[in-house]
N, C-alpha and C positions, 0 to 999 in steps of 0.2 A: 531706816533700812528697808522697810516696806515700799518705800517712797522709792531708792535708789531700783527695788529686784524689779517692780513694775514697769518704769521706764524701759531701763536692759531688757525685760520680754515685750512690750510695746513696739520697740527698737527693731528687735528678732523680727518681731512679725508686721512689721512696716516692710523691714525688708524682701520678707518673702510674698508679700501680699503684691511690691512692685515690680522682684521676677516675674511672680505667674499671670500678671499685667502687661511686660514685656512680650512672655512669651503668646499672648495671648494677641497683640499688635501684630506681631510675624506670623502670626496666624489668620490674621486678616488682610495683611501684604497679597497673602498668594491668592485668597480670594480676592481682592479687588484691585489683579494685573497694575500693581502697580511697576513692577518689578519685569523686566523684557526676559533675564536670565530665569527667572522663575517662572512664567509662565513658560517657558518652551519646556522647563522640568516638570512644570506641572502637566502638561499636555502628555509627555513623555511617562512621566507617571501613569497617567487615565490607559494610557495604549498599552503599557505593562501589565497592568490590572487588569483588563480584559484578556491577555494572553496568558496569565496566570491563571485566570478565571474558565478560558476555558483548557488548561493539560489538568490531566488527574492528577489528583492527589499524592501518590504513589511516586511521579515521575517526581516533583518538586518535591517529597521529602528525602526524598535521594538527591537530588543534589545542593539542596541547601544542608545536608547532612556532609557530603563529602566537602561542602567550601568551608563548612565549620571543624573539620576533622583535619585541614591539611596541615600539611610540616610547619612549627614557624618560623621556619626561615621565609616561607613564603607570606607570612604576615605581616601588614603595614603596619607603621608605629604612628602613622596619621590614624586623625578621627573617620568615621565613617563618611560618606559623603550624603548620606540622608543630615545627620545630627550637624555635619557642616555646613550644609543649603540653610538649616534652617536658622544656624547661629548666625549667619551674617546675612540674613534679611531685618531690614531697618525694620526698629519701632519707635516709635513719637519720641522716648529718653532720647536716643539714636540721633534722631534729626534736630532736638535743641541743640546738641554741640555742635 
């Protein structure tokens, strides 16, 4: 019995030890341009950042406050497009099949 609970959590955490190894692959996609669509988000990204970087504070919690406040009829039932970019950037599991 010891023998089978061991396995089952070895198991567990094989598997999560090879998501955050995946996720950790599409994390180095965007750094090393591998990728044409992601580097131009990533560029696009850097240029955001800096225009966030410089409006106050004040102005940007007001309106990240109103797009998170609106009706939801006006809410998408898609995923966000950050969490999107980054699910479907290849990692090495990815390109053995």
């Amino acid at each position: 019995m010891r023998y089978d609970r061991l396995r089952s959590v070895a198991g567990r955490v094989q598997t999560v030890v090879g998501d955050l190894a995946s996720q950790g692959e599409r994390a180095q996609a965007i750094l090393s341009w591998r990728d044409p669509r992601g580097t131009a988000i990533f560029i696009f990204s850097l240029i955001w950042a800096v225009c966030l970087y410089i409006t106050p504070f004040q102005v940007i919690a007001v309106l990240v406050g109103l797009y998170l406040l609106r009706h939801p009829r006006f809410r998408s039932k898609l995923p966000s497009v950050p969490v999107n970019f980054f699910k479907r950037l290849p990692s090495k599991a990815d390109m053995l099949l």
